[in-house]
C-alpha positions in Angstrom: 5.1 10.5 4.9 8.1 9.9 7.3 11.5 10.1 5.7 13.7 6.8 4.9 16.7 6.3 6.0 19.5 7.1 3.8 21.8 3.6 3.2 24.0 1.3 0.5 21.7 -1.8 1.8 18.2 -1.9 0.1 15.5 -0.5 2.1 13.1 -3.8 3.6 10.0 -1.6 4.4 7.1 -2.9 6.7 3.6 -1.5 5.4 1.5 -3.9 7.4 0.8 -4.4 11.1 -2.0 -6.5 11.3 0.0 -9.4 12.0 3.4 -9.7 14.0 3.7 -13.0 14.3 3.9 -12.8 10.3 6.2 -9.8 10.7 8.7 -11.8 12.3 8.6 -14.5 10.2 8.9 -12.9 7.0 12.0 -10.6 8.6 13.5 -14.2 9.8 13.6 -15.7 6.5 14.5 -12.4 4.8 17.6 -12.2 6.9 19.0 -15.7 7.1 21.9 -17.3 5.0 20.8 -19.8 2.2 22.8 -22.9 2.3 25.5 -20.9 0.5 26.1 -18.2 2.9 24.0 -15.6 0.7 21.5 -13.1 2.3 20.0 -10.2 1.8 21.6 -6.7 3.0 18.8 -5.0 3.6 18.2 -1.8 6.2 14.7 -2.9 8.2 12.4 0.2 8.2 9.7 -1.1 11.0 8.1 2.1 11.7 3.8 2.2 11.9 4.3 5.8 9.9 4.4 3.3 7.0 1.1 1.6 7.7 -0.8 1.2 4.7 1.5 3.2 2.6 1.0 2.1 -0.9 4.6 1.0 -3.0 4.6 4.5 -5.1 4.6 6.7 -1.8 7.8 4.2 -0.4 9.4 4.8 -3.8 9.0 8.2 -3.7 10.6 8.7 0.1 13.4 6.3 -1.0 14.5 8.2 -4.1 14.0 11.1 -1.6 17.0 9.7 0.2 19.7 10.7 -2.4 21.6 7.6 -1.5 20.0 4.2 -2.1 19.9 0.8 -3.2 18.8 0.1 -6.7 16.0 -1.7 -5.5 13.3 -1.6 -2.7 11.3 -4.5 -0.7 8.0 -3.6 0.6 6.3 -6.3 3.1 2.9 -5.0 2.5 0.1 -7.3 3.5 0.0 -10.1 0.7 3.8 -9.9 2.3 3.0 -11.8 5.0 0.9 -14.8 3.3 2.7 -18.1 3.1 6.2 -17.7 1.7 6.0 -14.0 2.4 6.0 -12.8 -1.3 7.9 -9.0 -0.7 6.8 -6.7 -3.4 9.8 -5.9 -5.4 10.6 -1.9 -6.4 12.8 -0.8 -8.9 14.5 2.4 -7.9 16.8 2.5 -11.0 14.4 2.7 -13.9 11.2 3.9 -12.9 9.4 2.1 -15.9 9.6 -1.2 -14.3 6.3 -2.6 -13.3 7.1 -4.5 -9.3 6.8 -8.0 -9.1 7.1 -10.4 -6.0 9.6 -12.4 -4.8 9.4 -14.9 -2.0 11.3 -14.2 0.8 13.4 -17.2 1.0 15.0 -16.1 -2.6 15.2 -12.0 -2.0 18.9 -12.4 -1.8 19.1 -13.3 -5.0 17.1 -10.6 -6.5 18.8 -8.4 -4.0 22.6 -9.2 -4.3 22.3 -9.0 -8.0 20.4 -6.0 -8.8 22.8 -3.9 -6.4 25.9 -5.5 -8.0 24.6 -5.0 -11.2 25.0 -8.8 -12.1 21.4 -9.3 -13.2 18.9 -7.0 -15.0 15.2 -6.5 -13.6 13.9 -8.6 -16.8 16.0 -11.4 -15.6 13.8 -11.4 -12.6 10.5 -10.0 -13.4 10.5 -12.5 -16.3 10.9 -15.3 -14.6 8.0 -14.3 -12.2 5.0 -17.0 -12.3 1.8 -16.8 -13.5 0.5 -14.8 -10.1 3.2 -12.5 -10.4 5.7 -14.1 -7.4 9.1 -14.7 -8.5 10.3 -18.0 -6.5 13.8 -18.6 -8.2 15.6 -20.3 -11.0 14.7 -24.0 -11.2 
């Protein structure tokens, strides 16, 4: 596996080429302000090396890094369906099972996490039935 890129942001790794058009997509609403000026700060790792890496080989070469994010984003492909569900890593306490978030709420999950202002449950638990976290209604 290729090495990761050693950052503060969260890593936003791209495990699936079959579709760029997706790709961009996803990445676009990954990286734009909600209506309250929040995004995600996430380092974009769009390297083929990655393609069909599964999320336990990415964890591994982000831990790898030394310095990282508590918490990685994998756009595998179920990534790239309709509201780009990002897998959802925990790099602080291995335990925790990933869930998904869609990509219009991964600041949320993001911002949080790294600041320590949320715990993983607060996420993961809110997931839906499929396993998708889509926010706090």
């Amino acid at each position: 596996m290729p090495v990761l890129p050693s950052t503060e942001n969260s890593l936003l790794v791209r495990t699936s080429f079959v579709d760029a058009n997706a790709w961009a997509d996803a990445l676009s609403v990954v990286l734009t302000e909600n209506e309250d000026g929040f995004r995600a700060y996430v380092e974009v790792v769009d390297d083929n090396a990655w393609e069909d890496a599964d999320w336990e080989q990415v964890r591994r070469a982000a831990l790898a890094t030394g310095g990282h994010a508590v918490v990685l984003f994998i756009v595998d492909s179920a990534a790239l369906e309709p509201d780009y569900p990002v897998l959802v890593v925990d790099l602080g306490d291995l335990s925790h099972e990933p869930f998904r978030c869609v990509a219009s709420e991964l600041w949320g999950v993001d911002n949080n996490l790294n600041i320590a202002n949320m715990d993983w449950e607060e996420f993961a638990d809110m997931a839906e039935s499929d396993g998708v976290f889509r926010g706090f209604a």
